[in-house]
N, C-alpha and C positions, 0 to 999 in steps of 0.2 A: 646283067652283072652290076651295074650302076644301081640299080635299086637295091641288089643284094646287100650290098656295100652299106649304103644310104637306112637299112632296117638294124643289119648289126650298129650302126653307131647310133640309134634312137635307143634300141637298148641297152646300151649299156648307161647311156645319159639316164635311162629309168632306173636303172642297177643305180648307181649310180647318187639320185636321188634317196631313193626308198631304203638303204643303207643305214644301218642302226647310228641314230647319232651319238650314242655312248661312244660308239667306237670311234664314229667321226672327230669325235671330238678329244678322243685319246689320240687318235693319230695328229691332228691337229697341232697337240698341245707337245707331242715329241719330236713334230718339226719347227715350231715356233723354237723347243729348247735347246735344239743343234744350229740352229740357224743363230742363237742369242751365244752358243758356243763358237762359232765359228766367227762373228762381226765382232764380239766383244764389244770394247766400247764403243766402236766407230759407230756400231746400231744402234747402241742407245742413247748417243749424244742428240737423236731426234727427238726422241721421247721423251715432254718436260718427266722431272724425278719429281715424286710427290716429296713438299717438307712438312715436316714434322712444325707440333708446336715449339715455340721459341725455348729454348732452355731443357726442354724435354728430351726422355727417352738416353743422356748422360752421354750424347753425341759430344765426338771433342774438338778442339777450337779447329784442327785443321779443314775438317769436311764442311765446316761453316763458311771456310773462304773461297772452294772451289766446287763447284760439281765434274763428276767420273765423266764429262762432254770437252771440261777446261774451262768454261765459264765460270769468272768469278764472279761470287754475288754478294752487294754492299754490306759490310760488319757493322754492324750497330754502333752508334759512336759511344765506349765509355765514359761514365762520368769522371769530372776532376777528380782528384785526388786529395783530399785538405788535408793541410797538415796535422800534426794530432795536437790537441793543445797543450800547453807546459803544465807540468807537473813540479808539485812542490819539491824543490830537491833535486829536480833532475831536469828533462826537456835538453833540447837541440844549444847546442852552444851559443849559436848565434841571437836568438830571440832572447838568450837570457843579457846578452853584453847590450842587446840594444833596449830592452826594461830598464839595465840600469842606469842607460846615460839619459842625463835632464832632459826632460822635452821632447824623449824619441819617442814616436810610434802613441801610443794612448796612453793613458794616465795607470800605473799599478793597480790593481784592486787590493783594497785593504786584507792586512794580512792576519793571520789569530799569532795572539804571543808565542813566540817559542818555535816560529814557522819562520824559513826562508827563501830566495829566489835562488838561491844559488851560493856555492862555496864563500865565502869571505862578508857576507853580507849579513847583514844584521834586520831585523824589522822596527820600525820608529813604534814604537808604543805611548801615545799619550797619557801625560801623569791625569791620576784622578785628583777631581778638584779636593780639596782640604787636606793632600798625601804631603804636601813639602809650604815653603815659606811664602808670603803673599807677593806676589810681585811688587817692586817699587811703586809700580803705579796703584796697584789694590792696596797698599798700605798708607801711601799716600791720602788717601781718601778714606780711608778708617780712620787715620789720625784726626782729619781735618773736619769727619760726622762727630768723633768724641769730642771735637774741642769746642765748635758752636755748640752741640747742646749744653754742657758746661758752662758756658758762657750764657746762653739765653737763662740758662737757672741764676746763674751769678744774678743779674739783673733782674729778674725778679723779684730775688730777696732779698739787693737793696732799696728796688723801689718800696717794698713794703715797711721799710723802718719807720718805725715812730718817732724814733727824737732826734731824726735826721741827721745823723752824724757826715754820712757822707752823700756823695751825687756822683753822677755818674754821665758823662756828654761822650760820645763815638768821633773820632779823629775821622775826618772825611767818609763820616757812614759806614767804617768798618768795625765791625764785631771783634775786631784782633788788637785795634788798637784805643785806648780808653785815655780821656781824660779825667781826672776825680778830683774833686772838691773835698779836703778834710776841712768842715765847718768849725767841729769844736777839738779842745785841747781840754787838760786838764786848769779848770778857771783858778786853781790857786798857783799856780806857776808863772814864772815871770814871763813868759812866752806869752802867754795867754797877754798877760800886760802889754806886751808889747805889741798885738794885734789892736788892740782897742786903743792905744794911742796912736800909733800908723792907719789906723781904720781898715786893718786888713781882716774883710771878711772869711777868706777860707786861704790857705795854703793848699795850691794846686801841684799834681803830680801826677806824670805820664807812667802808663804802662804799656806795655806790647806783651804779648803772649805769644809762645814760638808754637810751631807745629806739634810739637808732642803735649803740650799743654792738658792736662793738669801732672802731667810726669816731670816734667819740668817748671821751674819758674817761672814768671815774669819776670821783665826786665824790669827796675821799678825807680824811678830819680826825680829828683825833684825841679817845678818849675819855675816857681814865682813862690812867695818874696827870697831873696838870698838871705838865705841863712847861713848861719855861723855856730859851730858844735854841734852840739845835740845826734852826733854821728852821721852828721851830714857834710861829705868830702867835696872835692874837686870835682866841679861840673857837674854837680846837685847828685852825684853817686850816694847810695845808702849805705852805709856799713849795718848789716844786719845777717848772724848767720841762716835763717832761715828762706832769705831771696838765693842763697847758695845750693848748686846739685846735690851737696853734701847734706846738706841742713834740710833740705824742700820736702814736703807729704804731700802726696796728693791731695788729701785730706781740707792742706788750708784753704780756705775761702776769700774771697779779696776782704771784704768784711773783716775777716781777721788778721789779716795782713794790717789793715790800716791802722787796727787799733792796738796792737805792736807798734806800731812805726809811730806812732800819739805818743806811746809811753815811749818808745825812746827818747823820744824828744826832749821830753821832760826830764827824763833819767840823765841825759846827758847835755843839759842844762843847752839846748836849740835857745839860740834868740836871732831877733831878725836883723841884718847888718844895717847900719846906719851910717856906715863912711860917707864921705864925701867920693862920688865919682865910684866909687867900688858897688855901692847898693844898687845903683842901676845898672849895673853889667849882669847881663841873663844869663844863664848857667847855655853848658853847649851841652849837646847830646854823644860827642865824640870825645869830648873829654872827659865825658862821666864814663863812659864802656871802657878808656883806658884806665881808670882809676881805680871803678871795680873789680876787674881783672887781674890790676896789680894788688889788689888787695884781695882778693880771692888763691894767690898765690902763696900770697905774705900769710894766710891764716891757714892753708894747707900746709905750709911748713912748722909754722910752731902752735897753731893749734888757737881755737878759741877762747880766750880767760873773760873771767868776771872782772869787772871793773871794780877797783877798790873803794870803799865805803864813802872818802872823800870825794869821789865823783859824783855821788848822788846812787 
């Protein structure tokens, strides 16, 4: 009986075996699919889940933080966020209050005309150069290049004189300030006379030339010997309308300046003083500036005349 037993269960182990495996394997696969029906998750929280490429296959953000087991699995860490940058016109309220206070945060980036950071604000536009007036100080110094080279011509063209009327020595080396020798006078005038018996070789006279020079005058009075008429005032001051704003051309030359100021002399009969105690008092330079002044007032109100016949 024991063997009986022991042969039926050999063969069906062979049945068993020798058993089509299509079918084995049909059967297989529809208890593996009851068996996945009936454990549900709890079976296949053993089973790693295959994942997919990252970002792939339009999986959405929830199945990325858990697997169907309850294991959650690390999220990738996103990147920061930057802010967006400002736009002309617009941008976040805050980055634009803090552009505008002095010294906050970086320096603006220059802006095109007609562009702004923000409501109320304006853009600085630099003027182009030659668009408006010289500054004080670039004007300054255009003045001061017209006036030297005017002046180094001046001197020039009277070093080159021939019958040497005048000369010409620089007040402490300056180009602005001139001292000048008138040598000759008209020799039939009693001036003239008067130099050859005093033995006065030249009648000296200062000049200063202002900034705006040759737009303006010289200042122009006399030094040495004291004279008396010949339109020569108080504190060696010149009466002459041409040393006046009114009278002045760019035009004159000291050259001819002087030889005006020669024939005045003459015209208004200049001789040299010969008082006692009065000849050697030297003219002042602050009495002459008040003299001319006042006399520069006196001829803007009633005007220039010609001197009558009896004056010379």
């Amino acid at each position: 009986m024991a063997t009986l037993l022991r042969k039926i269960g050999l063969i069906r182990l062979h049945n068993r075996d020798t058993e089509d495996p299509k079918h084995h394997h049909h059967r297989s696969s529809q208890q593996g699919s009851s068996l996945r029906g009936r454990g549900g998750p709890k079976n296949g929280s053993n089973k790693p889940q295959p994942q997919g490429p990252p970002g792939g296959g339009g999986c959405s953000s929830s199945s990325s933080e858990s697997s169907p087991g309850g294991r959650k699995t690390k999220k990738a860490p996103e990147p920061a966020k930057q802010p967006p940058p400002p736009r002309s016109g617009g941008g976040r309220e805050k980055p634009r209050e803090a552009a505008r206070e002095p010294g906050a945060g970086r320096e603006a980036a220059p802006q095109r005309p007609g562009s702004s950071s923000g409501p109320g604000s304006a853009p600085l536009v630099p003027l182009a150069s030659g668009s408006g007036p010289l500054a004080p100080a670039g004007r300054q110094q255009h003045c001061t290049q017209v006036r030297t080279r005017r002046l180094m011509k001046e001197l020039q063209d009277i070093a080159r004189l021939s019958d040497r009327f005048i000369s010409v020595e620089l007040v402490d080396e300056s180009l602005f300030d001139w001292n000048v020798k008138l040598h000759q006078v008209d020799k039939d005038s009693v001036l003239w006379q008067d130099m050859k018996e005093t033995n006065t070789e030249y009648i000296l006279l200062n000049l200063t030339f202002p900034d705006n020079f040759p737009f303006s005058p010289p200042f122009m009075r006399v030094l040495s010997p004291r004279l008396e008429n010949g339109y020569v005032l108080d504190g060696g001051a010149i009466c002459m309308e041409l040393l006046t704003p009114r009278g002045w051309s760019s035009a004159y030359t000291v050259e001819a300046v002087m030889r005006q100021f020669a024939a005045s002399l003459v015209k208004g009969q200049g001789r040299i003083c010969r008082k006692a105690g009065k000849s050697k008092k030297s003219f002042s330079r602050k009495e002459a500036e008040a003299t001319f002044k006042s006399l520069v007032k006196t001829h803007e109100k009633y005007g220039w005349v010609t001197p009558p016949v009896s004056d010379g």
